[in-house]
C-alpha positions as CSV (number, residue, x, y, z in Angstrom):
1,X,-14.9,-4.5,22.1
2,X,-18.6,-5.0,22.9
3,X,-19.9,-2.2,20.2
4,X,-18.0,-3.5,17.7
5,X,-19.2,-7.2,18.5
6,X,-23.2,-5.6,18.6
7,X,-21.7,-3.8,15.1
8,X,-20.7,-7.3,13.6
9,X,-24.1,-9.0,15.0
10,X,-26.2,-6.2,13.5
11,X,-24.8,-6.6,10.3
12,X,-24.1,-10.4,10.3
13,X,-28.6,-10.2,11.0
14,X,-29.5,-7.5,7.8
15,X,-27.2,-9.0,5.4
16,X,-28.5,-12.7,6.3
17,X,-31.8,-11.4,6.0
18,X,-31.1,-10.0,3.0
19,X,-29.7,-12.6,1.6
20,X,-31.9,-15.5,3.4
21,X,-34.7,-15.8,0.5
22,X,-32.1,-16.5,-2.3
23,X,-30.2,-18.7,0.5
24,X,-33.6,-21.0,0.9
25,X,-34.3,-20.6,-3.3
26,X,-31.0,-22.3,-3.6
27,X,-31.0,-24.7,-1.0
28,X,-34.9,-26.3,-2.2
29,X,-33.3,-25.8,-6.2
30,X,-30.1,-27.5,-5.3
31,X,-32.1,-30.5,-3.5
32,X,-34.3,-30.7,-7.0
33,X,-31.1,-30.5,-8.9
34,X,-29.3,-33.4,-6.8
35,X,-31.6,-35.9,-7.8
36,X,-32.1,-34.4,-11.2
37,X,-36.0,-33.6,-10.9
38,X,-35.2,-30.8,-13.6
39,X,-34.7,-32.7,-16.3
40,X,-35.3,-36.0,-18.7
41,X,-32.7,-38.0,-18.7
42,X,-32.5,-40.4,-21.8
43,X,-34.0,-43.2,-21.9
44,X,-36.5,-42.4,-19.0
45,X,-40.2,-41.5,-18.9
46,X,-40.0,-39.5,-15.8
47,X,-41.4,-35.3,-17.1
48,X,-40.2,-32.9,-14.9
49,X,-43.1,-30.5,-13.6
50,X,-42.8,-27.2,-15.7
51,X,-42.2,-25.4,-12.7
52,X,-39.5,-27.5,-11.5
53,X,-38.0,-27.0,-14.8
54,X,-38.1,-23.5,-14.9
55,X,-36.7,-23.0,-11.4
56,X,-33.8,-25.3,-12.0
57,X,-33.1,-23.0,-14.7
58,X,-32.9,-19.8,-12.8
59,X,-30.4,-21.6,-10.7
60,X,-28.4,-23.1,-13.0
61,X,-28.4,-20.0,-15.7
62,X,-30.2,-17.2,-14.5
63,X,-33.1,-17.3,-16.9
64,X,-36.4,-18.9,-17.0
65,X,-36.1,-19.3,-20.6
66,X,-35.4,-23.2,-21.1
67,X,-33.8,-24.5,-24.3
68,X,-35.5,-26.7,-26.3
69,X,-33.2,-30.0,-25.8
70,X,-32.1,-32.1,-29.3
71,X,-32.1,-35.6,-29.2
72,X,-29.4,-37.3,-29.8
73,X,-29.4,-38.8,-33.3
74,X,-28.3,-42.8,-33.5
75,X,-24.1,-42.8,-34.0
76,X,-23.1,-44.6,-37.3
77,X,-21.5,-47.5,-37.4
78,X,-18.1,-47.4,-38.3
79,X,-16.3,-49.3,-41.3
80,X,-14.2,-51.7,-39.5
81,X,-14.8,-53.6,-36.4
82,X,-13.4,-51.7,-33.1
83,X,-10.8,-52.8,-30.8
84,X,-13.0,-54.2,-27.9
85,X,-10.4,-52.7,-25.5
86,X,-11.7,-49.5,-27.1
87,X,-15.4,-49.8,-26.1
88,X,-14.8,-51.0,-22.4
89,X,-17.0,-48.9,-20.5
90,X,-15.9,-48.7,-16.4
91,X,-19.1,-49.9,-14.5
92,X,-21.0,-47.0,-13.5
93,X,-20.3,-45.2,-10.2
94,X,-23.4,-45.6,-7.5
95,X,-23.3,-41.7,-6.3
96,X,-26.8,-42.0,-4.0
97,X,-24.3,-41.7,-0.8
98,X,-23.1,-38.4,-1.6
99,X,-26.3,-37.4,-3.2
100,X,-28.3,-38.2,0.2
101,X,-25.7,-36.4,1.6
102,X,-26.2,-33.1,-0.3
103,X,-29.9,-33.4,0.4
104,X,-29.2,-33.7,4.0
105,X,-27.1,-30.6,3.3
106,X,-29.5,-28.7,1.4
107,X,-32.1,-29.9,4.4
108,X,-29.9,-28.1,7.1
109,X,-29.0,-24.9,4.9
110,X,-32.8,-24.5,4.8
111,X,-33.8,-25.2,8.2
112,X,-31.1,-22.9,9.5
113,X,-32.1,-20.2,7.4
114,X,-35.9,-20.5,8.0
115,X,-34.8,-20.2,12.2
116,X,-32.9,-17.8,11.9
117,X,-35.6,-15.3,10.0
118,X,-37.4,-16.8,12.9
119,X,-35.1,-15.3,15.2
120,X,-34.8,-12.2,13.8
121,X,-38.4,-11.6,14.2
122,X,-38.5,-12.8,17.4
123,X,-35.6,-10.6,18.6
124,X,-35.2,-7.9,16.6
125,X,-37.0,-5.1,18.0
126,X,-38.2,-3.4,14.4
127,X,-40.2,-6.1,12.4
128,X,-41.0,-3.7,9.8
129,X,-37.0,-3.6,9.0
130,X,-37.4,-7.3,9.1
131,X,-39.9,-7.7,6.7
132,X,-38.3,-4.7,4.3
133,X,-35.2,-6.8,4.2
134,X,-36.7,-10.1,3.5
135,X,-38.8,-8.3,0.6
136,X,-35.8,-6.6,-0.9
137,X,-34.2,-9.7,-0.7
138,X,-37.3,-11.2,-2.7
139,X,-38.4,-8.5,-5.0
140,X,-34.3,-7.1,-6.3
141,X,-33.7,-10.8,-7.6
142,X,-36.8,-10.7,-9.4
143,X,-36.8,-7.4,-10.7
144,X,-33.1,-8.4,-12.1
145,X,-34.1,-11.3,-13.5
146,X,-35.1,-10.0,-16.9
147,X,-31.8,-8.7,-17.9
């Protein structure tokens, strides 16, 4: 029972580290993304930094190539006048609870991944397989990312 809990351990340790720089490139994304950092919205002035841009782009569609966005042309006005039951609009949802929410999320997923690689330094008796795992999980993702 004990070997296959050290088993289980070992691997739960090299797959999260693996795994942990995509884990914390999501998490810091995702935060941008809540609050959309990434993009214009209409009507705003607020530019997104280029590189917040391109990153929010990798994690939304795997590709740092970002489409040019077209702006909406004006909507012509129809013939006859509308029913003004038609047009009612329902008054616009306030989502900042659940977007503080996700941030605080986001926060935690981050933190808990930046201990543990902490820990796995700290008790993992081979750093260099440490550091090969947290490279591999850096450099395969990259080298993918062209295709």
């Amino acid at each position: 029972m004990s070997s296959s809990l050290k088993l289980f351990r070992q691997i739960h340790r090299y797959v999260g580290l693996f795994i942990a720089p995509a884990v914390l490139f999501f998490s810091l994304t995702g935060a941008l993304q809540t609050f959309s950092l990434h993009e214009t919205t209409q009507g705003s002035s607020y530019k997104p930094p280029a590189w917040i841009v391109m990153l929010g782009q990798v994690h939304k569609k795997q590709t740092t190539i970002v489409p040019v966005r077209k702006l909406k042309a004006d909507t012509p006005k129809p013939d006859k006048t509308p029913d003004p039951a038609a047009q009612s609009v329902p008054k616009a949802k306030s989502h900042l609870p659940l977007k503080v929410f996700f941030l605080l999320v986001a926060i935690g997923l981050f933190t808990s991944t930046g201990t543990g690689i902490y820990m796995a330094y700290k008790y993992e008796r081979s750093k260099l397989l440490v550091t090969g795992l947290l490279l591999a999980g850096i450099v395969i993702p990259l080298l993918l990312l062209p295709f």
